[in-house]
C-alpha positions as CSV (number, residue, x, y, z in Angstrom):
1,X,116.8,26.9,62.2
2,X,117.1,22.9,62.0
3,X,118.3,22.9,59.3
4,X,121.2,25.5,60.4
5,X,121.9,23.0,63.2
6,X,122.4,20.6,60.5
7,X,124.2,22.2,58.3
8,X,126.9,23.5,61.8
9,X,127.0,19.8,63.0
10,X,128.0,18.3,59.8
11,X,130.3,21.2,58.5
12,X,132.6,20.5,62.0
13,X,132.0,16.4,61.1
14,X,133.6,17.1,57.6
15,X,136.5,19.5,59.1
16,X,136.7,16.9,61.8
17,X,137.6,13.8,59.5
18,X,139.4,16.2,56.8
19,X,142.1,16.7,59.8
20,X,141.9,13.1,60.8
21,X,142.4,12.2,57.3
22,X,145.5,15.0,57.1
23,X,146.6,13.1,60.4
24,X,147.0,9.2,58.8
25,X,147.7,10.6,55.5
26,X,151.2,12.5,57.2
27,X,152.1,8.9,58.6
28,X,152.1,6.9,55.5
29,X,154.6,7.9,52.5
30,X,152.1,9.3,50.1
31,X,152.1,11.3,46.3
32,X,151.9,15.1,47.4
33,X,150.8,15.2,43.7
34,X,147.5,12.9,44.3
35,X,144.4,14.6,43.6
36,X,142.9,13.1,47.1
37,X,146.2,14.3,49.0
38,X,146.0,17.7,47.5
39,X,142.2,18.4,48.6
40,X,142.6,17.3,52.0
41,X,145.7,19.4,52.5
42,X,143.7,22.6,50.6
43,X,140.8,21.9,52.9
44,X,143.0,21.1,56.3
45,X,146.0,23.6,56.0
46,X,143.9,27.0,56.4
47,X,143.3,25.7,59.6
48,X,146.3,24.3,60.4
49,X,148.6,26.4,59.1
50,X,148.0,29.3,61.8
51,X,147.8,27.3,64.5
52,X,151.1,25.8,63.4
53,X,152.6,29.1,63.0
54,X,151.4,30.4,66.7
55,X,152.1,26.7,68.8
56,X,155.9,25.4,68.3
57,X,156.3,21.7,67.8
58,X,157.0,19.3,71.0
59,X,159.8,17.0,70.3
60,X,158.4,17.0,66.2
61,X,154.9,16.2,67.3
62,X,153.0,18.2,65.6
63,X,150.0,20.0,68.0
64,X,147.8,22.0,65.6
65,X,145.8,18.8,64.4
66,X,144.2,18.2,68.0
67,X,143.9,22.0,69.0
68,X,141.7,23.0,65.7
69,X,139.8,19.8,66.1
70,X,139.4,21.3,69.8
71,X,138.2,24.4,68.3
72,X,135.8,23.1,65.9
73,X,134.0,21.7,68.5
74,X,133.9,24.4,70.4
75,X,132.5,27.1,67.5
76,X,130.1,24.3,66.6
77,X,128.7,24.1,70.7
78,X,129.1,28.0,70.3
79,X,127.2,28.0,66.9
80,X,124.4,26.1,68.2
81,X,124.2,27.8,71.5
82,X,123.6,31.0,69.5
83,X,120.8,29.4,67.0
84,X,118.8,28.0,69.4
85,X,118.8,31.4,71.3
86,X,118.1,33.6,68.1
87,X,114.8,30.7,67.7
């Protein structure tokens, strides 16, 4: 089962800094063509993208980063709750 922990805490890590990275990449003018861009955005928009689609924009700030980040936190603290139960 400790290694399940692991494998929950560093899944929402990776999804964590893929969003972050998603978040700095959309305020710099970057190639939508880079190999880099392109696998952050395939990794980042299933998430984002229906969140997005279900919370409207505030003034053109774009929400959906900080609410999935909010929700990978709490399936990972859900995740874990549940492992160390089923052990």
């Amino acid at each position: 089962m400790r290694l399940l922990n692991t494998f929950v805490v560093l899944l929402a890590r990776a999804l964590n800094l893929a969003i972050f990275a998603r978040i700095l990449l959309s305020w710099m003018p970057v190639d939508k063509g880079n190999r880099l861009v392109r696998i952050v955005y395939e990794i980042t928009e299933p998430m984002l993208g229906p969140i997005r689609r279900v919370v409207p924009t505030l003034g053109g700030l774009d929400l959906s980063p900080m609410i999935a980040i909010i929700l990978i936190q709490v399936a990972e603290r859900a995740l874990i709750m549940i492992l160390q139960t089923v052990a």
